[in-house]
C-alpha positions, 0 to 999 in steps of 0.5 A: 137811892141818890137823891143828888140831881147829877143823876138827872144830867147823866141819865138825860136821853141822849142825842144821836151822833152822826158820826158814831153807830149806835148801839144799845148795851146792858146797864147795870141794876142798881140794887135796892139793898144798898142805899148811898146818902148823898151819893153822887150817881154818875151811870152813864159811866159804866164799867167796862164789860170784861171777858177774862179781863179784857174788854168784851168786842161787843162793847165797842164801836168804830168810828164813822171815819174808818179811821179804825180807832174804837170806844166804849159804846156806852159814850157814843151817844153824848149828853144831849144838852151839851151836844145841842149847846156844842153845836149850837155856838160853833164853840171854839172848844178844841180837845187834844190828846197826847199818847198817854190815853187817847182812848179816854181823850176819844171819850171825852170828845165824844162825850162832848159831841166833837171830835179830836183835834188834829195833831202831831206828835213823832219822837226822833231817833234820838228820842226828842218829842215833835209836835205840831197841831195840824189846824188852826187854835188861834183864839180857841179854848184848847184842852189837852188830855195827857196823864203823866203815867208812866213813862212819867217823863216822857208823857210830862215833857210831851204835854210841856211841849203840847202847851207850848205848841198852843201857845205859840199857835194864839190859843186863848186859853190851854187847860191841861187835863191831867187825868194822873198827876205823876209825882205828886207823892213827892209833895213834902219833905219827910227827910233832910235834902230831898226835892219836892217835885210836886212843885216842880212840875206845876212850875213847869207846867205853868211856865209852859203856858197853861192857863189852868188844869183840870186834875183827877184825885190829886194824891194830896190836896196841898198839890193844888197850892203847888200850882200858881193857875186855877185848878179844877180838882175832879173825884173818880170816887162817885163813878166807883160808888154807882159800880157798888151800888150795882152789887148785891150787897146788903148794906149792913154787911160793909165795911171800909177800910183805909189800907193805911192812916194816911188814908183815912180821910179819903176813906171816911169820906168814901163810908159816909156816901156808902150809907154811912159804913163803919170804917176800918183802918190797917195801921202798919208799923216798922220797928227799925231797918230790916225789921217785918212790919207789924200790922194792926186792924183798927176797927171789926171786919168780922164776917164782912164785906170790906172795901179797900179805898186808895187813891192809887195802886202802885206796886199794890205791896200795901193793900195785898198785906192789908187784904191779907190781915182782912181774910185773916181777921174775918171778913167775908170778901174783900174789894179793891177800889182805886182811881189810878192804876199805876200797877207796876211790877209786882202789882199784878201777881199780888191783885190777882192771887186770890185775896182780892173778890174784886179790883175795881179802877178806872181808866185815868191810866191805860191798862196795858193789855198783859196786866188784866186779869179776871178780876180786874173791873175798870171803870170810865171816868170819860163823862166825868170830865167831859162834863167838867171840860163844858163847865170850865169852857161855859163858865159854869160853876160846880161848886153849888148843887148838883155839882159839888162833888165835881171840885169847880169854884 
């Protein structure tokens, strides 16, 4: 069912973690009635397993530490190659995290079998950011985890800020791993004197001092042209394909749809690894100011299972009316599938009125514990860039079989 070898690294047995509790949970079942052509199986990131929502108490470890923090258990056990290799050369690979996730950046240490680097970082009565790492760098290979969701400024002056520390401190090399690249939706000009702030904030990031970033679905690919370092461009899209694949679905019975033209790359990519599914495209049209949007379906969804695939749920205005000319043109059960979930007010009424059978995101930006819903199905990208982090750190390529789709050259 997937014939790409990603599959043999991320199933290899993994090795014990000293400093973690193992713990066996149940993985999903691939089913044998869908087939993805040169799919990209990423199993060993799971779905987190909800309750109403929210995260099962079952699924999660603490750390040996007793510092109270806890991970998914499905990373407790990293991959056994990089563990042994970790070890084995006493690397100089330091990872950090700043507040925006730490749970992902925990996942990711711990994928890696390390465990975070100490740091510290305060705000000031007057809201200005302190940081400080609280051990040595001094010819490290540092990379530090900070997505620029929202508070998007507050989160992008903390990394700029966390660069800066590492350089000051003799880092060999910073690598900023931005999991969600924020302002990267304005990376054009559609009017006369707007900003292209995509541009500025990878100037920023690069006169901070990073010496390359590693970023997750860029909202559009001119953004890495933006950036004068190197940058390792990672898709979420095979870890929701493995999720699909766990669905009874028949193969015959999908169809994906792109919530707007803009979008239709991105999706047609998404049908091709989805056995080839028909694709579907909603074309929306505004007529003039204060005009309603007339909406239009490209393709049939008839009697089918449609996957909606965007990059990004913001306010989720687009892909509930688009969900809604679905039910309205027939299909059976309508999907949400999107790397980042932004979900700023009125995303979460929308997402969970019904329209939707399922929403499935990953955890690139945290979700704030009053925004999940039963619906809602989040999935780790932790392995994914756990393993992108060792390659970039061993000098090894992505860009050849069976790493293709990890965007490493």
């Amino acid at each position: 069912m997937f014939p790409n070898a990603m599959s043999t690294l991320l199933h290899s047995p993994p090795a014990s973690s000293p400093s973690f509790s193992q713990i066996t949970t149940p993985r999903f079942a691939p089913s044998p009635r869908i087939s993805l052509r040169n799919g990209v199986r990423c199993r060993a990131v799971d779905a987190v397993k909800l309750e109403n929502g929210r995260p099962s108490a079952s699924e999660f470890v603490v750390t040996g530490s007793g510092s109270g923090s806890a991970i998914p258990s499905f990373v407790v056990a990293p991959n056994a190659r990089i563990q042994d290799l970790v070890n084995r050369n006493d690397t100089r690979l330091r990872i950090f995290s700043g507040t925006a996730n730490p749970a992902l950046a925990q996942e990711i240490a711990c994928y890696l079998g390390l465990e975070l680097g100490k740091i510290k970082i305060k705000r000031f009565a007057d809201g200005e950011i302190y940081v400080q790492l609280q051990e040595s760098v001094r010819g490290c290979d540092v990379f530090l985890v900070q997505p620029t969701c929202p508070p998007a400024n507050e989160n992008l002056m903390e990394l700029l800020i966390m660069i800066d520390a590492c350089r000051r401190a003799s880092a060999k090399n910073i690598t900023a791993v931005i999991p969600y690249f924020g302002y990267a939706r304005a990376d054009r000009k559609t009017q006369g004197r707007e900003s292209i702030a995509a541009k500025l904030v990878a100037n920023l990031i690069t006169e901070a001092g990073a010496n390359r970033v590693l970023a997750c679905d860029l909202h559009s690919g001119q953004s890495m042209g933006y950036f004068d370092i190197p940058v390792d461009h990672v898709y979420g899209q095979p870890v929701i394909l493995d999720y699909l694949a766990s669905k009874t679905i028949c193969s015959d019975d999908l169809v994906v749809v792109s919530p707007d033209v803009g979008g239709v790359a991105r999706a047609r990519a998404f049908a091709k690894k989805l056995s080839d599914a028909p694709l579907a495209i909603v074309d929306k049209r505004r007529h003039g100011h204060n005009v309603a949007e007339v909406m239009n379906l490209i393709g049939d969804v008839r009697g089918k299972v449609a996957v909606m695939v965007d990059d990004m749920i913001d306010t989720a205005g687009t892909i509930a009316k688009g969900a809604a000319l679905l039910h309205q043109e027939g299909a059976r059960e309508v999907y949400a599938c999107s790397t980042h979930a932004v979900f700023s007010p009125p995303a979460i009424e929308r997402l969970s009125s019904g329209l939707f059978q399922e929403v499935i995101i990953t955890n690139t930006i945290p979700v704030a514990e009053q925004n999940y819903f039963p619906q809602l199905t989040v999935l780790s990208v932790a392995n994914l860039l756990g393993e992108t982090v060792w390659r970039v750190h061993d000098d090894c390529s992505g860009g050849i079989e069976p790493y293709s789709s990890l965007g490493i050259d």
